[in-house]
C-alpha positions as CSV (number, residue, x, y, z in Angstrom):
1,X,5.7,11.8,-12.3
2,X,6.6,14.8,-14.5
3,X,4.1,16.6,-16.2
4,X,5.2,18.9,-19.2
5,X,3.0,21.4,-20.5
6,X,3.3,22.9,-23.7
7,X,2.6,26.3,-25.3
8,X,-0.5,25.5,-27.6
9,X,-1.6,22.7,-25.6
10,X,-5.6,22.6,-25.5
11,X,-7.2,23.0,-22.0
12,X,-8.9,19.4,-22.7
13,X,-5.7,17.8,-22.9
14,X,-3.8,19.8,-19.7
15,X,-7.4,18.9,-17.8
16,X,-6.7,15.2,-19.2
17,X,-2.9,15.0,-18.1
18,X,-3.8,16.7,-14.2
19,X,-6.7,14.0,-13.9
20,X,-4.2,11.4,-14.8
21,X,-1.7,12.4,-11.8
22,X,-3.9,12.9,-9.4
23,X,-5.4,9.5,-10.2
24,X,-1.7,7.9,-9.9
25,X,-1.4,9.9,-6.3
26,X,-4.0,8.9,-4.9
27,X,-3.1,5.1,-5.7
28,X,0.5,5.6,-4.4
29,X,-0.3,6.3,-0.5
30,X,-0.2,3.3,1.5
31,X,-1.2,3.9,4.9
32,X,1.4,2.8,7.4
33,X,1.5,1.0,10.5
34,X,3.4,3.5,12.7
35,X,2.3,0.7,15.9
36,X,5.0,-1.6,14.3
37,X,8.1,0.2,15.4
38,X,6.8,1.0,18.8
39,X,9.4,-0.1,21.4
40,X,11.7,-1.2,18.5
41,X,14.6,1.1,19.7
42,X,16.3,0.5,23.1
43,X,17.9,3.3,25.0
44,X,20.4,3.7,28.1
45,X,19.9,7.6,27.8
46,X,17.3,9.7,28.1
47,X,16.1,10.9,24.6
48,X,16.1,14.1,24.7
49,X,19.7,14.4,26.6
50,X,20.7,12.2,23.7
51,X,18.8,14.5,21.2
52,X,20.8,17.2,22.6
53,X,24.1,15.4,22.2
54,X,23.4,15.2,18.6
55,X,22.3,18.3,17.6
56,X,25.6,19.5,19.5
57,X,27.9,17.6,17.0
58,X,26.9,19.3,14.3
């Protein structure tokens, strides 16, 4: 969500409009279930060799 604040605008109203996105944040987060994608991903190489392996094809 954008917020636009204007020259002129009265504290009340900027007070108002913060309260309002704060109220929307803190009814977006969700927690999550990081347990879910335990053991979801099956390797033959050892992680970190395989990390390595990545970061080296860049």
């Amino acid at each position: 969500m954008v917020v636009v604040i204007k020259r002129g605008m009265s504290k009340q109203r900027i007070q108002m409009q913060l309260r309002k996105l704060r109220a929307q944040r803190t009814k977006a987060r969700k927690p999550v279930d990081v347990y879910k994608y335990v053991g979801v991903l099956k390797l033959d190489e050892d992680p970190v060799a395989l990390q390595r392996k990545w970061r080296d094809e860049w």
